[in-house]
C-alpha positions as CSV (number, residue, x, y, z in Angstrom):
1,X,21.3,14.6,-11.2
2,X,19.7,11.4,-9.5
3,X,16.8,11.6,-12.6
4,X,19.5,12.0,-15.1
5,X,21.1,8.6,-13.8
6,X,18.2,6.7,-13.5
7,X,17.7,6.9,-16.8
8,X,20.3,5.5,-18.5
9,X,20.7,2.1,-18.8
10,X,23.4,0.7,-16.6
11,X,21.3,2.8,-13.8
12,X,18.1,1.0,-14.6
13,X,19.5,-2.2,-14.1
14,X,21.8,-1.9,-11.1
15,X,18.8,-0.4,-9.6
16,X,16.2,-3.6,-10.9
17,X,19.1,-6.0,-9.6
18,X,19.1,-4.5,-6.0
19,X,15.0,-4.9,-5.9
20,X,15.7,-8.8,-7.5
21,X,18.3,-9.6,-4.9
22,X,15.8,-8.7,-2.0
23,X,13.2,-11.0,-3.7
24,X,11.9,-14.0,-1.5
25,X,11.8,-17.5,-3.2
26,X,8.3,-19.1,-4.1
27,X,7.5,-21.5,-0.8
28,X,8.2,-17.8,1.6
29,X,6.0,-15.7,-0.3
30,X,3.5,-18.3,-1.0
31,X,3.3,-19.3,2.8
32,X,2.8,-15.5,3.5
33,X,0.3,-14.6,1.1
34,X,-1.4,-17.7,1.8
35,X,-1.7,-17.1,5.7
36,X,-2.9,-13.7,4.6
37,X,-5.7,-15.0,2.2
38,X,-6.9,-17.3,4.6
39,X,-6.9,-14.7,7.7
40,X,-9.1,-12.4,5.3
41,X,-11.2,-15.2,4.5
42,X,-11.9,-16.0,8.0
43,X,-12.6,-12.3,9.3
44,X,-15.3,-11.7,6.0
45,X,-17.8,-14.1,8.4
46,X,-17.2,-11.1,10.9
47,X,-21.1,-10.0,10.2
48,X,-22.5,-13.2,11.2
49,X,-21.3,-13.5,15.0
50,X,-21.8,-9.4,15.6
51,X,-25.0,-6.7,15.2
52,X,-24.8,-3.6,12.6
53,X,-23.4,-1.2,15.0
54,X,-20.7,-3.4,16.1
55,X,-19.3,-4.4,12.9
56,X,-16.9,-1.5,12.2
57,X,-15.2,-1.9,15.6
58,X,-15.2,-5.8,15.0
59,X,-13.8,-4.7,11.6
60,X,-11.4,-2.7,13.2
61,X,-10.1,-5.2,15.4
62,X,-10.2,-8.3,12.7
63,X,-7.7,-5.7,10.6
64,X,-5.3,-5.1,13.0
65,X,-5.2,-8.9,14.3
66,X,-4.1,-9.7,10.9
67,X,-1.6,-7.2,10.4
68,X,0.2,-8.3,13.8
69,X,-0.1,-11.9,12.9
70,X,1.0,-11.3,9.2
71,X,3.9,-9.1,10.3
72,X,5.2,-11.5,13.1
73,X,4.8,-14.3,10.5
74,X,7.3,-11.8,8.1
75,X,9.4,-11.2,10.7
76,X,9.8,-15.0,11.7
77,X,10.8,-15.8,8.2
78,X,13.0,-13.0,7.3
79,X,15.1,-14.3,10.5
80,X,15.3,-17.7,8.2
81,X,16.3,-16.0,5.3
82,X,19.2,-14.2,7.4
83,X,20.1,-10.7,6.7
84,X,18.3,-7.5,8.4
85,X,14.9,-5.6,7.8
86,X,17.6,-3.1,6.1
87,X,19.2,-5.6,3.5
88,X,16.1,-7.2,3.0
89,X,13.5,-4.3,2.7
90,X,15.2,-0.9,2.9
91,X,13.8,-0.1,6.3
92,X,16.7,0.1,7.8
93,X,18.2,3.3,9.7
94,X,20.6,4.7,7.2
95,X,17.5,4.2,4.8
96,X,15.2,6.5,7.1
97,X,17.0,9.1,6.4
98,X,15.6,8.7,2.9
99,X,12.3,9.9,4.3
100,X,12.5,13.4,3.5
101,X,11.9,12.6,0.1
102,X,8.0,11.8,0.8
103,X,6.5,14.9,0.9
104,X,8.8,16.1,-1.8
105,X,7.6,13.1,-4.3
106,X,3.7,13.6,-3.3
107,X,3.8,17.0,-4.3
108,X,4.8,16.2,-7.4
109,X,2.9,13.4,-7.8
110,X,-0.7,14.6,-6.5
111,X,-1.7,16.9,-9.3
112,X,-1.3,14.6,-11.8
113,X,-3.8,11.9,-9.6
114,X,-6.3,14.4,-8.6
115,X,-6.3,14.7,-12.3
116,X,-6.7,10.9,-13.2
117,X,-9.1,10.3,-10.0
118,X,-11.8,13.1,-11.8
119,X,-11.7,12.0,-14.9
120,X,-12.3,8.2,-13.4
121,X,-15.1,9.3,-11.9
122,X,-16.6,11.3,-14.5
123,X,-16.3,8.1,-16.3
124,X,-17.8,6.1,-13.7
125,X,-21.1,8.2,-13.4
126,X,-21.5,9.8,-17.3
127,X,-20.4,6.8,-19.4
128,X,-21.3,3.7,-17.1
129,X,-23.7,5.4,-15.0
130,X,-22.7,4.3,-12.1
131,X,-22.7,6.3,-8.3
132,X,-20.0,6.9,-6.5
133,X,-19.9,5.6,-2.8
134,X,-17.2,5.9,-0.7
135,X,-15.0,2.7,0.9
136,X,-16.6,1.3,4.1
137,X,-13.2,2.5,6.4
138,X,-14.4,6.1,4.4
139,X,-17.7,5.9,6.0
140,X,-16.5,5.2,9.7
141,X,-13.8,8.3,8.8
142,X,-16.3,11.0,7.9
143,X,-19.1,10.2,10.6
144,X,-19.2,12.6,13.7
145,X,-16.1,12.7,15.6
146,X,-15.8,9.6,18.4
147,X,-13.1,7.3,19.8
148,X,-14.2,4.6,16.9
149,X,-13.3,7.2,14.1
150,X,-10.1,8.4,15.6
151,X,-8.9,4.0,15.8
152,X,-9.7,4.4,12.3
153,X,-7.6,7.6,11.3
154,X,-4.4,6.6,13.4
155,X,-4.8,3.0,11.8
156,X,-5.2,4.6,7.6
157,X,-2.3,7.0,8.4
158,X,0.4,4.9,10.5
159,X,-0.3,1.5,10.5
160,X,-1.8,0.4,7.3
161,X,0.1,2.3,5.0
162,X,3.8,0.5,6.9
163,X,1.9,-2.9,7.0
164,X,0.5,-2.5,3.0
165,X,4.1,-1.1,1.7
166,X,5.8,-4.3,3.6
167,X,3.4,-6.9,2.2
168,X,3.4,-5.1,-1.9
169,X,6.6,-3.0,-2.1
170,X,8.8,-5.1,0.1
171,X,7.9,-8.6,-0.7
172,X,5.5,-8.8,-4.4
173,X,7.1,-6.3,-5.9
174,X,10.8,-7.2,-5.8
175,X,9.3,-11.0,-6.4
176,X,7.6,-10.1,-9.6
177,X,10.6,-7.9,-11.0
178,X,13.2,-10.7,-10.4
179,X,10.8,-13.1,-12.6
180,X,8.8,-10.5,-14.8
181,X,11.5,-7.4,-15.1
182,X,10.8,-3.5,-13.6
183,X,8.0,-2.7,-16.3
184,X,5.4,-5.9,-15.6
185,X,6.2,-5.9,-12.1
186,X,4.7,-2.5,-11.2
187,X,1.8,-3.0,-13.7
188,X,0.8,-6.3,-11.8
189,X,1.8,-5.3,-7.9
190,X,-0.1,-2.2,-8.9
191,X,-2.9,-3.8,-10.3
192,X,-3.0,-6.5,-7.3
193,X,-2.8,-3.6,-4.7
194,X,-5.6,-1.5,-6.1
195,X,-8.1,-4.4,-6.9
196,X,-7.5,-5.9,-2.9
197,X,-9.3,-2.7,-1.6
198,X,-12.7,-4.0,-3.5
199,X,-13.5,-0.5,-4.5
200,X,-13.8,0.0,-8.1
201,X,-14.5,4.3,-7.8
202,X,-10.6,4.3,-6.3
203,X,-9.6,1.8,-8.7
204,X,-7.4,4.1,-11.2
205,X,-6.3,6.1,-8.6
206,X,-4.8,3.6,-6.1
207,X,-3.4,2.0,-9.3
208,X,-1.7,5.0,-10.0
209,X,-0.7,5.4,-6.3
210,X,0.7,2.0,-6.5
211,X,2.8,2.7,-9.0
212,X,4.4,5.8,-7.9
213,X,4.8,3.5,-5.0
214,X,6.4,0.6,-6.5
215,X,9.2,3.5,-8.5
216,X,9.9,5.5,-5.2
217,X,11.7,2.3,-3.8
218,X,12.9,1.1,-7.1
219,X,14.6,4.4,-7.1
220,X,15.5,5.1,-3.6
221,X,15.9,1.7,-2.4
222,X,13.9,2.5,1.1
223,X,10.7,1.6,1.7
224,X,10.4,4.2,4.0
225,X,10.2,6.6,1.5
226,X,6.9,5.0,0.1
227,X,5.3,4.4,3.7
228,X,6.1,8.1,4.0
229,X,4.2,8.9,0.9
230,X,1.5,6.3,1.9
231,X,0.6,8.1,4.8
232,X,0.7,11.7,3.6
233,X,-1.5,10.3,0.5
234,X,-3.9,8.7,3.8
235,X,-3.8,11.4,5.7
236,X,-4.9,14.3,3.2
237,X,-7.3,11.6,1.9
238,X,-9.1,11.7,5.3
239,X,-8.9,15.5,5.8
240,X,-10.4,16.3,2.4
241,X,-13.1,13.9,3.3
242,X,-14.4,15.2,6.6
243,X,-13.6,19.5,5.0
244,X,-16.3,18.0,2.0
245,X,-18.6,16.2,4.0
């Protein structure tokens, strides 16, 4: 019933307006995005001031510095913009009940990216010959079992995942569908969120994460449901790791 709406017209736009209407105006986003940009700038001269075995707890640290700061600085300027956390991002507690739709949508979804994600690959090494490595947070994940690597597992499956679906989902994404419409907006928050993890091998598939993303609260209105998905998409990412390696 709820696909059948969501496909008609008057659906699609009621459902575009409610993203457009939680849209921030140019100076909030840009002060945001610019705080963040220059925090991430600062922490890539982490590898001058620390040895090679320190670095991925310094990395560690660095990463969740900047998710505090960045999410206090969010918080401090959605208290400007007035409204709650629920009329201004879905995350709200009628909203959580929404959450039980996560592990419905990844189901559905995953086939069709394990898919995409081998033939990327198979790309990748046959056509441009190049060899897959995994992400540097991958490395830390799939190394023998200590205190460093569990930091790392709790921070992929419950922090990043509410701290990336605030910063794309709940702020770019409405932003760029107010002033590009539904269709360009989720090409361009997609393409934005899968080129910030500088990894080209999971380039197609966190594109195509992104987007499924970027629909789930387009559709639902609740960025829970896509922090749900978020982790579940983490957290069998990191158990399929360490069952290969």
């Amino acid at each position: 019933m709820l696909k059948r709406l969501a496909t008609t017209p008057p659906i699609r736009k009621a459902l575009a307006d409610r993203l457009a209407a939680r849209a921030w105006n140019t100076p909030q986003l840009g002060i945001v995005l610019g705080v963040l940009l220059l925090l991430y700038f600062l922490t890539s001269f982490v590898g001058l001031f620390f040895y090679e075995e320190q670095l991925p707890l310094a990395r560690l640290v660095a990463t969740l510095l900047i998710y505090t700061a960045i999410v206090v600085l969010i918080a401090h300027v959605n208290r400007q913009r007035g409204g709650s956390w629920a009329d201004n991002f879905g995350l709200g507690f009628l909203q959580l009940k929404k959450l039980v739709l996560s592990p419905v949508l990844y189901l559905a979804f995953i086939p069709f990216l394990i898919l995409a994600a081998k033939a990327w690959h198979l790309f990748l090494q046959d056509i441009l010959g190049l060899e897959i490595e995994l992400q540097k947070v991958a490395q830390v994940i799939v190394q023998e079992l200590s205190w460093l690597q569990i930091l790392y597992i709790l921070t992929a499956v419950f922090i990043a995942p509410f701290f990336e679906e605030i910063m794309f989902r709940g702020m770019v994404f409405p932003y760029l569908v107010k002033h590009a419409g539904l269709a360009k907006g989720t090409v361009l928050v997609s393409l934005l969120f899968a080129a910030m993890h500088f990894h080209l091998p999971s380039f197609l598939p966190l594109f195509l994460l992104a987007a499924v993303l970027c629909l789930a609260y387009w559709r639902t209105g609740s960025l829970w449901v896509g922090i749900g998905m978020h982790a579940i998409f983490n957290a069998v990412s990191i158990l399929a790791l360490n069952i290969v390696d």
